[in-house]
C-alpha positions, 0 to 999 in steps of 0.5 A: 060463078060470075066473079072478076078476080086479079091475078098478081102473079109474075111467073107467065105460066102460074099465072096462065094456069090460074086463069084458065083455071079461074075462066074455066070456073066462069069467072072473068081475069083482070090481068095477070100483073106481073108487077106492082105498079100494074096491079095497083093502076088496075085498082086506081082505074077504079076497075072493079074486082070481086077478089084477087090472087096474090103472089107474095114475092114478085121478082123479089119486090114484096107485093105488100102495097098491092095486099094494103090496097086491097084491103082498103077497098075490102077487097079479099084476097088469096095470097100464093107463096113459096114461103110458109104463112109464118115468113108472110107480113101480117095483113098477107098471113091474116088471108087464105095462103095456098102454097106453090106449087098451085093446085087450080081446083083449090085456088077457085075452091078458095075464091069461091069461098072469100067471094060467098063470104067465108 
């Protein structure tokens, strides 16, 4: 599957196993972005994505502006956490939530699934 996904994720090993995980599945990687701000200047570049991967808690600062600007754009989203659905703001519970730690094959069974509609 050709797809480009944004991974949002600041610990370096998650989000390497991601994308080798997402590439593997022949998708292309915008990113990882381990901050905010970088995630959301690939999305005002107007860099296309199909869908994206995001953590929900980078470094302790809520990545909640990154999930609004994704849905702005109608853009869908997995969100990866730590925490339960319940403890997630609205628009981030109102997503697909996968729990760390990750199980690759689930994270493109997930995007393979928002990307195909469903």
């Amino acid at each position: 599957m050709s797809a480009r996904i944004l991974i949002v994720e600041d610990e370096y090993f998650i989000a390497q196993e991601m994308a080798d995980a997402l590439e593997g599945a022949g998708m292309t990687v915008l990113g990882p972005c381990p901050k905010v701000a970088a995630a959301l200047a690939i999305l005002a570049d107007g860099d296309p994505c199909d869908a994206a991967v995001l953590d929900a808690s980078l470094r302790g600062v809520s990545s909640l502006p990154v999930c609004e600007a994704l849905a702005l754009r109608g853009i869908p989203f997995v969100v990866v956490t730590g925490f339960s659905a319940a403890q997630l703001p609205e628009p981030m519970a109102a997503a697909p939530v996968l729990s760390k730690p990750l199980d690759p094959a689930e994270l493109v069974r997930a995007l393979r699934g928002l990307i195909a509609g469903g």
